[in-house]
N, CA, C and O atoms as a MOPAC input file, in Angstrom:
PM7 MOZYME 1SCF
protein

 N    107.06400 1    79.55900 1   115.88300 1
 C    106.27500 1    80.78000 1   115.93300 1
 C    105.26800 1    80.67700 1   117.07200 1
 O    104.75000 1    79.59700 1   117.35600 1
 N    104.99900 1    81.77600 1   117.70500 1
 C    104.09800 1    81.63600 1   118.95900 1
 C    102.67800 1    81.57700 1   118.53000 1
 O    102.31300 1    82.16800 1   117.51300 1
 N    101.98500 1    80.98800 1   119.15600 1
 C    100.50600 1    81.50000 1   118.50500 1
 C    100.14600 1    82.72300 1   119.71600 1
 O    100.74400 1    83.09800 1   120.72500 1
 N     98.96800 1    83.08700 1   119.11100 1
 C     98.08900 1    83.93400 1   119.68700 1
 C     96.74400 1    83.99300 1   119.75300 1
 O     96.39300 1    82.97900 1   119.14900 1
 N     95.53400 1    84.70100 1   120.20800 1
 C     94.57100 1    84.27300 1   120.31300 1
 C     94.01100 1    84.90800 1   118.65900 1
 O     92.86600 1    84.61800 1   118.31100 1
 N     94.71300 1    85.58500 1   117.92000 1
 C     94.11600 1    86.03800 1   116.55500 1
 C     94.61300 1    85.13500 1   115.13100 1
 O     93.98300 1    85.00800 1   114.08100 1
 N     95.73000 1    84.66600 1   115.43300 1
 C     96.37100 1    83.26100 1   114.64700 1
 C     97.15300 1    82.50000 1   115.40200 1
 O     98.07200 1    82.79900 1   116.16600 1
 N     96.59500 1    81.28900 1   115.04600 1
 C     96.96300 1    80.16000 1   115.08600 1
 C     97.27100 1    79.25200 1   114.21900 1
 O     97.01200 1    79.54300 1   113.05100 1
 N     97.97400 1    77.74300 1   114.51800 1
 C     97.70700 1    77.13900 1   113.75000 1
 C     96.72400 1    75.67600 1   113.61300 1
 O     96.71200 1    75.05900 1   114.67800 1
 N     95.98700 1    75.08500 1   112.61100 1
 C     94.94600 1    74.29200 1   112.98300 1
 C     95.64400 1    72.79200 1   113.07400 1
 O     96.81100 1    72.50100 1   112.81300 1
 N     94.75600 1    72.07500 1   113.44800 1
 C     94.86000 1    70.43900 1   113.34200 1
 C     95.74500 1    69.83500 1   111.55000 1
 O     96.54700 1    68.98200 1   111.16900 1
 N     94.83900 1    71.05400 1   110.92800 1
 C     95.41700 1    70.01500 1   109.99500 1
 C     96.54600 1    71.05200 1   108.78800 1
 O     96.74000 1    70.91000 1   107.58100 1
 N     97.05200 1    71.98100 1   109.69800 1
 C     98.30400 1    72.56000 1   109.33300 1
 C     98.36000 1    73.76000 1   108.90100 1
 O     99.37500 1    74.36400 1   108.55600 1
 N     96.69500 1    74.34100 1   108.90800 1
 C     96.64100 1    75.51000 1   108.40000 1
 C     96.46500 1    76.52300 1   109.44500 1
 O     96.03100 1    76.20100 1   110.55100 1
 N     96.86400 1    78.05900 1   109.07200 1
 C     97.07600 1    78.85900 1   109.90500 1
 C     95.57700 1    79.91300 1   109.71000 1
 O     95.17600 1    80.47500 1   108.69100 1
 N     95.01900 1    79.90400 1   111.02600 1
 C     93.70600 1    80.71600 1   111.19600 1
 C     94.07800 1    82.05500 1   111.22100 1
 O     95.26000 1    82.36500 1   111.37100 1
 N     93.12600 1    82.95200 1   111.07900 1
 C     92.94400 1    84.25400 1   111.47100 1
 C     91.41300 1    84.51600 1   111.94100 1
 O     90.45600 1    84.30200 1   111.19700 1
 N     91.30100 1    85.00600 1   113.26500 1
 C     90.17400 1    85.41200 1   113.56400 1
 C     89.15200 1    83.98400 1   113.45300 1
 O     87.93400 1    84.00700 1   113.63000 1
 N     89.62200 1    83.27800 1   113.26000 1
 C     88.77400 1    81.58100 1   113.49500 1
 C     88.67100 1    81.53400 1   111.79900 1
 O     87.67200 1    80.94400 1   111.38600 1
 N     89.32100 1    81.92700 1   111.06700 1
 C     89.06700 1    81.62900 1   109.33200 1
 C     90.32700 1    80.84600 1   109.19800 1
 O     91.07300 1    80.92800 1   110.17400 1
 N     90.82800 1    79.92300 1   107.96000 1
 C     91.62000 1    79.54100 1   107.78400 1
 C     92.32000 1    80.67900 1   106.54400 1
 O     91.69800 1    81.24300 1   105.64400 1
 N     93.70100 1    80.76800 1   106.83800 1
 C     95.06100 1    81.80100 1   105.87000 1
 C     96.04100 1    81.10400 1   105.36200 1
 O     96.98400 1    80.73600 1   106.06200 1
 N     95.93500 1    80.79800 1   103.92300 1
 C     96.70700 1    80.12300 1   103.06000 1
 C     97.37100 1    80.84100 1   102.37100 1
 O     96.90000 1    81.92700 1   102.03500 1
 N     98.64000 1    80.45700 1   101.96100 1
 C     99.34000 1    81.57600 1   100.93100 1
 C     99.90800 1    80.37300 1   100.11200 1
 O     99.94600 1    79.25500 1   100.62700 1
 N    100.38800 1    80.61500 1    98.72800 1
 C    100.94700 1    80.21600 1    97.76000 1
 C    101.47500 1    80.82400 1    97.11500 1
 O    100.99900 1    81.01900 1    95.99600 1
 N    103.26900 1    81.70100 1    97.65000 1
 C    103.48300 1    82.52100 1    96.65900 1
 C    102.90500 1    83.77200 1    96.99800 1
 O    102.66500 1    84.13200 1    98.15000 1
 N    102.64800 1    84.54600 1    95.77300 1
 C    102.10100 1    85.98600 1    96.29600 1
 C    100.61200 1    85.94300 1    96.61600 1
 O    100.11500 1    87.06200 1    96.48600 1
 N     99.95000 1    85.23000 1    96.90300 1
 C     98.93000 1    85.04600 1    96.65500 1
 C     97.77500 1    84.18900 1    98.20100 1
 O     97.68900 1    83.00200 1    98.51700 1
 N     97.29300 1    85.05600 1    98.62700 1
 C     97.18700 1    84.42500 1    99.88200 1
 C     95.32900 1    83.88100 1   100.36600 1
 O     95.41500 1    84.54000 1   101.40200 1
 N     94.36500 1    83.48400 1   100.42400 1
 C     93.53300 1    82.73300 1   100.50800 1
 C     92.84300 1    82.70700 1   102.04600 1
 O     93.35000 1    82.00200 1   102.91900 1
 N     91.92000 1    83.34300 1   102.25300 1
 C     91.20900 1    83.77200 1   103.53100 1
 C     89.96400 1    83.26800 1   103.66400 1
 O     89.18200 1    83.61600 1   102.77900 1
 N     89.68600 1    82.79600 1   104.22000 1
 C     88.11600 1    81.82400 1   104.65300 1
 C     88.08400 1    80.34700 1   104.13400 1
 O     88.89500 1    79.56600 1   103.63600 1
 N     86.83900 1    80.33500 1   104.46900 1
 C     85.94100 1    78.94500 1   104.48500 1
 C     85.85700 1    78.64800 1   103.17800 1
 O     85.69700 1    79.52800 1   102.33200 1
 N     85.95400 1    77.41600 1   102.89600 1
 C     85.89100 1    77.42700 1   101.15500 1
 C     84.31200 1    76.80700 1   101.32900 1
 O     83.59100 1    77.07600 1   100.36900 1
 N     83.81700 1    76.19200 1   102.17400 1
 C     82.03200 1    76.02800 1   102.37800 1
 C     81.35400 1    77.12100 1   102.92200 1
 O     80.31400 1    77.02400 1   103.57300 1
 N     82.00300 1    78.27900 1   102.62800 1
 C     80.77200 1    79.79600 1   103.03000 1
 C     80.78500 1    80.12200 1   101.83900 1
 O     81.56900 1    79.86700 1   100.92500 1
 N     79.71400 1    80.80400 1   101.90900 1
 C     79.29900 1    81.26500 1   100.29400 1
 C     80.87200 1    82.05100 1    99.86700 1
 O     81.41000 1    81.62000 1    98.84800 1
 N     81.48400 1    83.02200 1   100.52900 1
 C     82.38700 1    83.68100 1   100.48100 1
 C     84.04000 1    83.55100 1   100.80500 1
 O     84.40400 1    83.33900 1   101.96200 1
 N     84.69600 1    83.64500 1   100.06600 1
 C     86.12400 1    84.19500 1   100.54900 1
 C     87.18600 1    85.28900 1    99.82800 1
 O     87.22400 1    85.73100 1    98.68000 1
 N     87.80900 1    85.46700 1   100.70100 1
 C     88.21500 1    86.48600 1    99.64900 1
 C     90.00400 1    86.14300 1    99.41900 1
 O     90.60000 1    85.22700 1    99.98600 1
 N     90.39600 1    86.76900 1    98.80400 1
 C     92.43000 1    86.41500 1    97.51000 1
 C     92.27700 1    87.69300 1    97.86000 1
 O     91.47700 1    88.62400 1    97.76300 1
 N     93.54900 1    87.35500 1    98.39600 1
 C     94.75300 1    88.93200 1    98.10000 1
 C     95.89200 1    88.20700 1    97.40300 1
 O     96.25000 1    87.02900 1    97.38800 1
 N     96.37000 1    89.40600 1    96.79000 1
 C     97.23700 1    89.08800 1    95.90900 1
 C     98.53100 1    89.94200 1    95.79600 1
 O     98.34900 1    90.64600 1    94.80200 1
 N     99.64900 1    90.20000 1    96.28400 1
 C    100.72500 1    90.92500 1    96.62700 1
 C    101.37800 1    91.28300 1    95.45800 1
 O    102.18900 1    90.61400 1    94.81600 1
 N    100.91800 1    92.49200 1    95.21900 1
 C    101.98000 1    92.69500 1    93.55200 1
 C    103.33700 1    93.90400 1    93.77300 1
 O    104.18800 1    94.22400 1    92.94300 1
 N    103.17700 1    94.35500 1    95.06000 1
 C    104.70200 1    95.02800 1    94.99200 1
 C    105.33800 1    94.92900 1    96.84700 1
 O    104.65500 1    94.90000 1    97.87100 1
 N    106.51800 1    94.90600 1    96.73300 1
 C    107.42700 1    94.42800 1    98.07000 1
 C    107.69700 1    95.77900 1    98.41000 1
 O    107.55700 1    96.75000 1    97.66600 1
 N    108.12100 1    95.77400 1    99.66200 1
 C    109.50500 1    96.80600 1    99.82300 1
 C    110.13600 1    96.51900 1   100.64100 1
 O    109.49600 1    96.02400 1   101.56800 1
 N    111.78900 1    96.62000 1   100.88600 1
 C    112.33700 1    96.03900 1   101.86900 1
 C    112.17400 1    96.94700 1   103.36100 1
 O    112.35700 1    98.16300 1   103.29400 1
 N    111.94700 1    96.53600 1   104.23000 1
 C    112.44900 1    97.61100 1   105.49500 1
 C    112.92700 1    96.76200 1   106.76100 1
 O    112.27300 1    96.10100 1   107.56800 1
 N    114.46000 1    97.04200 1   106.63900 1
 C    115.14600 1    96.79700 1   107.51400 1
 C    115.57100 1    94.56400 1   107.43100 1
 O    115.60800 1    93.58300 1   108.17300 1
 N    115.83100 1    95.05800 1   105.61200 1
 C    115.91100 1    93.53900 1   105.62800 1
 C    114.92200 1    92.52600 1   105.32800 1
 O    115.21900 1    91.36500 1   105.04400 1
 N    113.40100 1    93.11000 1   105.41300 1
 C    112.48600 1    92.03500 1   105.55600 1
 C    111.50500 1    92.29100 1   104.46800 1
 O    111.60000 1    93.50300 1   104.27900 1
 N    110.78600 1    91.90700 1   103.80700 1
 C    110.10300 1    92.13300 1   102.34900 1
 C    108.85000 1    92.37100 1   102.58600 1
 O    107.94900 1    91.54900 1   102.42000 1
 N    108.71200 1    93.54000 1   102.99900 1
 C    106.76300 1    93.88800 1   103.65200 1
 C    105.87700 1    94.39600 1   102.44800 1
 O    106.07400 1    95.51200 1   101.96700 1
 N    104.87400 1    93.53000 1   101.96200 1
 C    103.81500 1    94.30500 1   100.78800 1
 C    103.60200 1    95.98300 1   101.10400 1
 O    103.43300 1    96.63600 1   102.13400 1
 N    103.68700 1    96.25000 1    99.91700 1
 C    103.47600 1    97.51200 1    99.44100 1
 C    102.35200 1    97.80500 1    98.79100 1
 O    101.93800 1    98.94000 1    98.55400 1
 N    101.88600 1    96.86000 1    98.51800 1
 C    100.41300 1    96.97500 1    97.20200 1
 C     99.96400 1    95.65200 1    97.16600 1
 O    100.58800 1    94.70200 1    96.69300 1
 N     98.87900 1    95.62700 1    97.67300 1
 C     97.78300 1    94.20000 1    97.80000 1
 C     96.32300 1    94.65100 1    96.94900 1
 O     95.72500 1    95.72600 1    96.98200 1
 N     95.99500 1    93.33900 1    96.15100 1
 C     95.10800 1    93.43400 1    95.84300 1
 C     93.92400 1    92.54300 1    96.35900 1
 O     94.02300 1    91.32100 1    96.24500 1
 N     93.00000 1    93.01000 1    96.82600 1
 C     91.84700 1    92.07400 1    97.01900 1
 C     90.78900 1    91.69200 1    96.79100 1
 O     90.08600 1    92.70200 1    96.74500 1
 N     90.06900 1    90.65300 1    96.57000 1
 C     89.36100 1    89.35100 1    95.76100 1
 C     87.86900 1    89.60100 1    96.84000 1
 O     88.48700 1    89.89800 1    97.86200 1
 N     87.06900 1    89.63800 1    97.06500 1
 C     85.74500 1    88.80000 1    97.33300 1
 C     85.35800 1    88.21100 1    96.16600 1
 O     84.97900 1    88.70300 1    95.10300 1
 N     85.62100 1    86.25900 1    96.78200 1
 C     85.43900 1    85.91400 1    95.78800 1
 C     83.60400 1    85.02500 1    96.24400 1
 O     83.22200 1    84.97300 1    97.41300 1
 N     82.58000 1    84.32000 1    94.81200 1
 C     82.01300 1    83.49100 1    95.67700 1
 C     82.56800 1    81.97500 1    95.30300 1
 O     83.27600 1    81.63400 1    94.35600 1
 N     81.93400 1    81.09000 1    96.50500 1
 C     82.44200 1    79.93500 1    96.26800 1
 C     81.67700 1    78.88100 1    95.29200 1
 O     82.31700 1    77.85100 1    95.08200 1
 N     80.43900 1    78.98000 1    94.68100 1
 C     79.91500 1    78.56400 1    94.26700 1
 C     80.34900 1    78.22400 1    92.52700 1
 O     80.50000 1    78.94000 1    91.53700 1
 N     80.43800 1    76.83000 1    92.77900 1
 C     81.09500 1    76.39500 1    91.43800 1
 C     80.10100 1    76.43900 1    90.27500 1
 O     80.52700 1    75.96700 1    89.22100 1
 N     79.27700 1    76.75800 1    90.27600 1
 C     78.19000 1    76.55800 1    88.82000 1
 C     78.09000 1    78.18200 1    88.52500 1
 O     77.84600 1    78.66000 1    87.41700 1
 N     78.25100 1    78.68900 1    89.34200 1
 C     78.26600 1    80.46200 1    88.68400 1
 C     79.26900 1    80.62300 1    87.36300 1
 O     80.16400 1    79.78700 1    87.24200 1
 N     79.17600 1    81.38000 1    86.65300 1
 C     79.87400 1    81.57100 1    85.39200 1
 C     81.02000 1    82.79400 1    86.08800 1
 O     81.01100 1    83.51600 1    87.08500 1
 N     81.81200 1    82.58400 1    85.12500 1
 C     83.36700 1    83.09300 1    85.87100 1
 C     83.13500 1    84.17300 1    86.05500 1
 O     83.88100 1    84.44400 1    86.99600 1
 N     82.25400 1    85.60100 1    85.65800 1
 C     82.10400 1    87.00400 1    85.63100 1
 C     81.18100 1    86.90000 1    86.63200 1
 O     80.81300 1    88.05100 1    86.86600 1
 N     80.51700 1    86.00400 1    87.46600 1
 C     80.01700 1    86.48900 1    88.81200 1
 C     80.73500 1    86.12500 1    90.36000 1
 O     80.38500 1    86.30600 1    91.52600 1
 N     81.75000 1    85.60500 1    89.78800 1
 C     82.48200 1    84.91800 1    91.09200 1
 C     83.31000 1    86.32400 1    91.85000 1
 O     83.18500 1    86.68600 1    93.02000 1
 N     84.12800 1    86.92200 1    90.82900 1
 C     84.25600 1    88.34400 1    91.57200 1
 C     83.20600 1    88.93100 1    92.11500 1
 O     82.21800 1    88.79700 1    91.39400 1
 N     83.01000 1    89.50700 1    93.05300 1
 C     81.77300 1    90.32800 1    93.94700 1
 C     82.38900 1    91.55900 1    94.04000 1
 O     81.80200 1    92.56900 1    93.65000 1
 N     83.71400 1    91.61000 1    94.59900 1
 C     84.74100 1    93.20800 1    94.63600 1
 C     85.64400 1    93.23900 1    94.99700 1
 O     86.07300 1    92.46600 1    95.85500 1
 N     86.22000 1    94.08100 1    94.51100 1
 C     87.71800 1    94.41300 1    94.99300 1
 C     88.45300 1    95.26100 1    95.15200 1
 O     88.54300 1    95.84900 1    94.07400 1
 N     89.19000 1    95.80100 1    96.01300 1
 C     90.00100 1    97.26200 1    96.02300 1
 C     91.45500 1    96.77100 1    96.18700 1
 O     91.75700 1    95.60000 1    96.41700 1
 N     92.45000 1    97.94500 1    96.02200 1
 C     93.77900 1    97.70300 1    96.22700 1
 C     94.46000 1    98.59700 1    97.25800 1
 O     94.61800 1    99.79400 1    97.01800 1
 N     94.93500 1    97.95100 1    98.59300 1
 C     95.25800 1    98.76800 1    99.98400 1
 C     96.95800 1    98.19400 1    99.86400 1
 O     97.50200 1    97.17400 1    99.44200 1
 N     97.38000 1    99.41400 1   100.45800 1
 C     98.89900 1    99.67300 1   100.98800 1
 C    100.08800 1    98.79500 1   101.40600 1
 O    101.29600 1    98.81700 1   101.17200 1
 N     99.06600 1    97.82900 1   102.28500 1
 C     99.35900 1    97.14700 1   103.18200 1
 C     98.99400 1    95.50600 1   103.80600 1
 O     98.00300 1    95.51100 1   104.53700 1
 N     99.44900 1    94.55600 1   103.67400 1
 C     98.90400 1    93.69000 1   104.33500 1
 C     97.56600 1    93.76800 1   105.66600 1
 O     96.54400 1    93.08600 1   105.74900 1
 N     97.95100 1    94.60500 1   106.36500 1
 C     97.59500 1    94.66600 1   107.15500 1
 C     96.20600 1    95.37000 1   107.57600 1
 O     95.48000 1    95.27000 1   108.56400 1
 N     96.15000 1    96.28500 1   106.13500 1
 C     95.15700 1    96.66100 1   105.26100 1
 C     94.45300 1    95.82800 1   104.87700 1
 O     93.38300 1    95.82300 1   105.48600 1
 N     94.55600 1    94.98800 1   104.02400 1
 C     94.27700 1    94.09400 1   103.54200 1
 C     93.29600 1    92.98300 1   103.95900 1
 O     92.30700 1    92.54800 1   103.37000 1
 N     93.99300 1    92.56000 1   105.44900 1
 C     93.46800 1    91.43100 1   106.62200 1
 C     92.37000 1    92.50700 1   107.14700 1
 O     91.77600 1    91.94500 1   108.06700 1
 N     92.00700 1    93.40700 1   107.01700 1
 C     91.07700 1    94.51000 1   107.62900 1
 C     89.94500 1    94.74100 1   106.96400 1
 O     88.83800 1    94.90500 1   107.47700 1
 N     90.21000 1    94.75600 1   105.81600 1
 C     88.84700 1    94.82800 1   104.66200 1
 C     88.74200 1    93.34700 1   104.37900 1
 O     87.59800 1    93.19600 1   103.95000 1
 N     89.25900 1    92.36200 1   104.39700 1
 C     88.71700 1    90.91900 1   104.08200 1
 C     88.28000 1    91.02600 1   105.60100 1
 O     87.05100 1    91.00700 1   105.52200 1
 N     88.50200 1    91.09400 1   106.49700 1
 C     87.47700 1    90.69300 1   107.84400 1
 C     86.29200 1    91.37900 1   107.45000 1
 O     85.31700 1    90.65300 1   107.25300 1
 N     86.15500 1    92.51200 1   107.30000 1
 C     84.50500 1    93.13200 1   107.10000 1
 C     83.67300 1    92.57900 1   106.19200 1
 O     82.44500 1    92.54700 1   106.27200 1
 N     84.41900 1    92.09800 1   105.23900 1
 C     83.74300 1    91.26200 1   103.94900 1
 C     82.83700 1    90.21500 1   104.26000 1
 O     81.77700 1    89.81600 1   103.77700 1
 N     83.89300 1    89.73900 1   105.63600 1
 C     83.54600 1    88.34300 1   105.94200 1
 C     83.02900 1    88.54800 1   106.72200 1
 O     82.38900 1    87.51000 1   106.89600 1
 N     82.70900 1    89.34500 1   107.61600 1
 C     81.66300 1    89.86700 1   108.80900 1
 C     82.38100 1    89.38900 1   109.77000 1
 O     81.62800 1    89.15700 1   110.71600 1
 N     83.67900 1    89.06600 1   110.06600 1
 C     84.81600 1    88.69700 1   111.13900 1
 C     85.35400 1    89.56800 1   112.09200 1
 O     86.38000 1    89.42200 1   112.75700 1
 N     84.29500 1    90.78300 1   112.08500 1
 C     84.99900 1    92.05700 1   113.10500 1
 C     84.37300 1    90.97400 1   114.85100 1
 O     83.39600 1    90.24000 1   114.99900 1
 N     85.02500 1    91.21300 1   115.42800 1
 C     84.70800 1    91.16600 1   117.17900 1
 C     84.04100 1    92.57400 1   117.92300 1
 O     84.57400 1    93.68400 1   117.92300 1
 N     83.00200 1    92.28600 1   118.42100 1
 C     83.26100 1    93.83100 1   118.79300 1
 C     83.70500 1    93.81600 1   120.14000 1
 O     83.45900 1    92.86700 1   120.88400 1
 N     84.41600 1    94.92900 1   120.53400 1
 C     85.14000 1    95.10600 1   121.73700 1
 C     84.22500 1    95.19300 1   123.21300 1
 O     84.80300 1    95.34600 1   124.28900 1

């Protein structure tokens, strides 16, 4: 896979976005710093095929915090459900304050 200047992949195997590290497991994919207060889970709950290839249809997404002593009902911060992956990588950048400006 080629890189580019918006993903890559790191030293130690993981694939960046926008200088964050992008993990997936399954439907389930993992965006940022796990030492910032913040990251946020998307979570892919419907496919559709086009043209052969299995593109999300319905993502759900997580701001989560990282802080382990919080009780489980404050670790969600928010979440909405977008169309699209690509959607998706768009509202977790703002979350994360990861916009560039042009």
């Amino acid at each position: 896979m080629a890189e580019t200047k918006e993903t890559k992949e790191t030293k130690n195997g993981f694939f960046t976005y926008r200088g964050l590290p992008l993990v997936r497991k399954g439907n389930e994919i993992y965006f940022g710093n796990m030492s910032d207060e913040y990251i946020v889970r998307m979570q892919i709950e419907e496919t559709k095929d086009m043209g052969g290839i299995q593109v999300a249809s319905k993502v759900r997404i997580f701001k989560m915090a990282t802080d382990p002593t919080l009780p489980f009902d404050k670790i969600f911060v928010k979440s909405v459900e977008k169309s699209s992956l690509y959607e998706a990588l768009d509202i977790a950048c703002a979350w994360l304050g990861k916009f560039k400006a042009s």
